[in-house]
C-alpha positions in Angstrom: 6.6 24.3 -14.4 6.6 21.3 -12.5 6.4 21.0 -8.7 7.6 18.9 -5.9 4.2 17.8 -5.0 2.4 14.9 -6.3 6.0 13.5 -7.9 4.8 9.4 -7.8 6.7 6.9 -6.7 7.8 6.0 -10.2 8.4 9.2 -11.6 11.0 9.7 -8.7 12.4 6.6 -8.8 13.2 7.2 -13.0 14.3 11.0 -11.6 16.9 9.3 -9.0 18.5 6.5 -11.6 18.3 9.4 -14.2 20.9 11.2 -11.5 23.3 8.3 -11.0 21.7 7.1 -7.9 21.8 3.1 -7.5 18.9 1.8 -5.2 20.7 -0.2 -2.5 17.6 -1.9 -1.2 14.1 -1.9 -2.0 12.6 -4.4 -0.2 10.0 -3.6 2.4 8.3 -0.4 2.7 11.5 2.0 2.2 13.7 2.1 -0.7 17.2 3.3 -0.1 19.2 4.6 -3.0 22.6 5.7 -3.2 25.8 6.6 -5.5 29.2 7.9 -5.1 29.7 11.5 -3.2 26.7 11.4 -1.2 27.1 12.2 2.4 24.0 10.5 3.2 21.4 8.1 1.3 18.2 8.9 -0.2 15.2 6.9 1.9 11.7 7.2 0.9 8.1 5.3 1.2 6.6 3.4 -1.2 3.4 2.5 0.2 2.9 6.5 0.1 1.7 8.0 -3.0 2.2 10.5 -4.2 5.8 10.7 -2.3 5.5 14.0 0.4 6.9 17.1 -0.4 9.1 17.0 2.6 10.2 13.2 1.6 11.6 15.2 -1.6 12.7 18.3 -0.5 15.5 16.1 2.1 16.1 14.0 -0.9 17.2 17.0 -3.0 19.4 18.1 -0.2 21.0 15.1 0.2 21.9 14.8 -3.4 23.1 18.7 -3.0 21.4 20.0 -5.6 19.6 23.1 -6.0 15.3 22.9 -6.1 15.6 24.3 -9.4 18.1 22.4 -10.6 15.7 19.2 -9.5 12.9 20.9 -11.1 14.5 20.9 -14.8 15.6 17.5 -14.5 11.7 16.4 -13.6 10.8 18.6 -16.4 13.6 17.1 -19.2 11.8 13.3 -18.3 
């Protein structure tokens, strides 16, 4: 079972388009990524790697999903 530590900046960027999500900018040391229906946008790092566990755990909130919902997504990639 996969966990939300030590997701890389690439795996989670192929886990967010793999969800809908659109990056709106990417340019400087944050991506922001968005889609339709969220209430707020996805912001993360990408001189950090891995991306923190805190970094992802907003993230899934913000999408509204579930952790184990996430989780079998990461896993199906």
């Amino acid at each position: 079972m996969k966990k939300l530590s030590n997701i890389s900046v690439k795996e989670f960027r192929d886990i967010l388009t793999r969800l809908g999500l659109q990056p709106l900018r990417t340019a400087g040391g944050h991506e922001i990524w968005t889609k339709n229906g969220l209430k707020r946008a996805v912001v993360f790092q990408t001189h950090v790697e891995p991306i923190p566990e805190f970094i992802v755990r907003n993230a899934i909130r913000d999408m509204g999903m579930s952790r184990d919902e996430f989780i079998s997504k990461l896993e199906e990639m």
